[in-house]
Biopython code that builds the backbone (N, CA, C, O; Angstrom):
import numpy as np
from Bio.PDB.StructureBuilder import StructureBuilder

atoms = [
    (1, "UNK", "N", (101.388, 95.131, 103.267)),
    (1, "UNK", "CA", (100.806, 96.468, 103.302)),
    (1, "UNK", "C", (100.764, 97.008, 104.743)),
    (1, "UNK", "O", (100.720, 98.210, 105.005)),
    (2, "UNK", "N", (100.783, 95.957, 105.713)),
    (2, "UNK", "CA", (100.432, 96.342, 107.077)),
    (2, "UNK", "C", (101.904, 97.063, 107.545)),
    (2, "UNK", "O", (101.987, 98.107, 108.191)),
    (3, "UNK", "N", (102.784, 96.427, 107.166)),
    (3, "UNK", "CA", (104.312, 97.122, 107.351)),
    (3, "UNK", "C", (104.533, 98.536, 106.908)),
    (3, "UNK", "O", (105.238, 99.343, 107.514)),
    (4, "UNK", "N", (103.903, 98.759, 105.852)),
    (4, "UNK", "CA", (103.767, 100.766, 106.439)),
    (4, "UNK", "C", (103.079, 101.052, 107.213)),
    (4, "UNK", "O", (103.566, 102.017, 107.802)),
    (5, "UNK", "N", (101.820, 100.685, 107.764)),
    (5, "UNK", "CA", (101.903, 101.433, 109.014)),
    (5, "UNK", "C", (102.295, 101.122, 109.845)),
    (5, "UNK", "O", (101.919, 101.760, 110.828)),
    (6, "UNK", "N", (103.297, 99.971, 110.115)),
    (6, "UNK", "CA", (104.101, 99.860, 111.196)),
    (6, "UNK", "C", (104.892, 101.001, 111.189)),
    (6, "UNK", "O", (104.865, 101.772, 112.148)),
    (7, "UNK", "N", (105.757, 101.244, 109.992)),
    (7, "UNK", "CA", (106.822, 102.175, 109.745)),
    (7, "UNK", "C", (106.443, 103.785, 110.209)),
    (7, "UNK", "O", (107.133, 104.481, 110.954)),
    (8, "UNK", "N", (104.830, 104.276, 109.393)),
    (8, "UNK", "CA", (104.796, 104.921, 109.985)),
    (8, "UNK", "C", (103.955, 105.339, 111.759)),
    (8, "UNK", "O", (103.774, 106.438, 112.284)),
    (9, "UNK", "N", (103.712, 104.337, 112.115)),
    (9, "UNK", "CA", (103.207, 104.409, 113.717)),
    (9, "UNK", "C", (104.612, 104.528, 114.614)),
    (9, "UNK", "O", (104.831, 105.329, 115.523)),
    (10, "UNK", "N", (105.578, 103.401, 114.043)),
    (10, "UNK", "CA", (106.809, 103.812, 114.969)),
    (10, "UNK", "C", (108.275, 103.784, 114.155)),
    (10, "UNK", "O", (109.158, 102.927, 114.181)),
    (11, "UNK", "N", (108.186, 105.176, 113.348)),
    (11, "UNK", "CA", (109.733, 105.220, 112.625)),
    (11, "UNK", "C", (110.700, 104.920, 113.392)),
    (11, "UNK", "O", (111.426, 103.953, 113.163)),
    (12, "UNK", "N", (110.851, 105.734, 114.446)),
    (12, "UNK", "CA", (111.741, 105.946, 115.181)),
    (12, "UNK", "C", (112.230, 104.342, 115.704)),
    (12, "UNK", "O", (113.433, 104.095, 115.629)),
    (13, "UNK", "N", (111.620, 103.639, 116.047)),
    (13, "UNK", "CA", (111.397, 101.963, 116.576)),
    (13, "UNK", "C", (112.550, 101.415, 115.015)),
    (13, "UNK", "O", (113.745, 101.226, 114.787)),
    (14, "UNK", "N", (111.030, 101.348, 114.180)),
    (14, "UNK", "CA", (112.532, 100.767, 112.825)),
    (14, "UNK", "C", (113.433, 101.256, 112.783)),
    (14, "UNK", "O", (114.400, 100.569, 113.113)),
    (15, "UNK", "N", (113.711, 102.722, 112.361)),
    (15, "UNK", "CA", (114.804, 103.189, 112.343)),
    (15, "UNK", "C", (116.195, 102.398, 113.427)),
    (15, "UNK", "O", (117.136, 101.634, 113.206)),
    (16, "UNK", "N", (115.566, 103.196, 114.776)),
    (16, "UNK", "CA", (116.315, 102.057, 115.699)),
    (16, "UNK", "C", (117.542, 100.681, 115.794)),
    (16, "UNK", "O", (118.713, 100.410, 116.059)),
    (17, "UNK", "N", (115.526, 99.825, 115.115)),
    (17, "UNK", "CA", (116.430, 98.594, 115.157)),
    (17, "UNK", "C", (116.640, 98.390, 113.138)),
    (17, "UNK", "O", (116.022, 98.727, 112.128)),
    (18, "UNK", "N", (117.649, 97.790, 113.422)),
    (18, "UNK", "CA", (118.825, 97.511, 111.936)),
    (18, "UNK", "C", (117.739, 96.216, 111.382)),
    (18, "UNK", "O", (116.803, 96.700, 110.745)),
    (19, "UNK", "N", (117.683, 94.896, 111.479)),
    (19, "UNK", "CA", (117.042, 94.074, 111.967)),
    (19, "UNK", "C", (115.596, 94.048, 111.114)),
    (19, "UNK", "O", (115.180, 93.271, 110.255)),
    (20, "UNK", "N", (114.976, 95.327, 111.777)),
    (20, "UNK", "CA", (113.759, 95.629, 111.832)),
    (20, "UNK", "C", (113.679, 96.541, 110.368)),
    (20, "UNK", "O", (112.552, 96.629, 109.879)),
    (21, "UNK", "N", (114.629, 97.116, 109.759)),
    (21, "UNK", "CA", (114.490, 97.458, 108.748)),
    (21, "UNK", "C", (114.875, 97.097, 108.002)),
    (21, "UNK", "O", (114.385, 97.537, 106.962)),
    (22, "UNK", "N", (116.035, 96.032, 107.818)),
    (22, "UNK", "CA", (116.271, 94.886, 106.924)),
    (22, "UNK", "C", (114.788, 93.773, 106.413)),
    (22, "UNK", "O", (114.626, 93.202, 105.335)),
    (23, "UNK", "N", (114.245, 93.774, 107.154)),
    (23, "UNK", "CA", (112.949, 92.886, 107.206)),
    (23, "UNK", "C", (112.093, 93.746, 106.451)),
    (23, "UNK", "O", (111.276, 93.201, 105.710)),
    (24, "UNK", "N", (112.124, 94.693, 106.492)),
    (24, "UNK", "CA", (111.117, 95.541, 105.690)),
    (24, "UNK", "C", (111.718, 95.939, 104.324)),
    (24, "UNK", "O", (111.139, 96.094, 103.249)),
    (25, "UNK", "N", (112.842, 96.048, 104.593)),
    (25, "UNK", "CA", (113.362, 96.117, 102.777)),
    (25, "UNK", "C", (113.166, 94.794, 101.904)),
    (25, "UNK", "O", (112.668, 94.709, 100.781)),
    (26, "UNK", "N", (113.600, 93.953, 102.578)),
    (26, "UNK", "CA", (113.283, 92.234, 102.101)),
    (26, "UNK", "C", (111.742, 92.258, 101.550)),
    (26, "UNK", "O", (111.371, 91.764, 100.485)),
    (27, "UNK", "N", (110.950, 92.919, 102.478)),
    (27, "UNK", "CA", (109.710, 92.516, 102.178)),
    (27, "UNK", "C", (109.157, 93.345, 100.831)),
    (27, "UNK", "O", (108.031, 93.122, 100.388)),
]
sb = StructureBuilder()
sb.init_structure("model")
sb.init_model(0)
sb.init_chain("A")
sb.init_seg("    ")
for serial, (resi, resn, name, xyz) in enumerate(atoms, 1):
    if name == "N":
        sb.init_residue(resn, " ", resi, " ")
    sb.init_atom(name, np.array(xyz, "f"), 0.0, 1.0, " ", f" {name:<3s}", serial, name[0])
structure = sb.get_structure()
């Protein structure tokens, strides 16, 4: 649950990194 507000505190950051949003789709 804490991973949306990662997503939304820094889209731009996930977006960014590839990595970083693979990990969040997984999750």
């Amino acid at each position: 649950k804490f991973s949306r507000h990662l997503i939304i505190r820094i889209p731009y950051v996930a977006f960014k990194d590839n990595s970083h949003v693979g990990a969040f789709v997984a999750e």
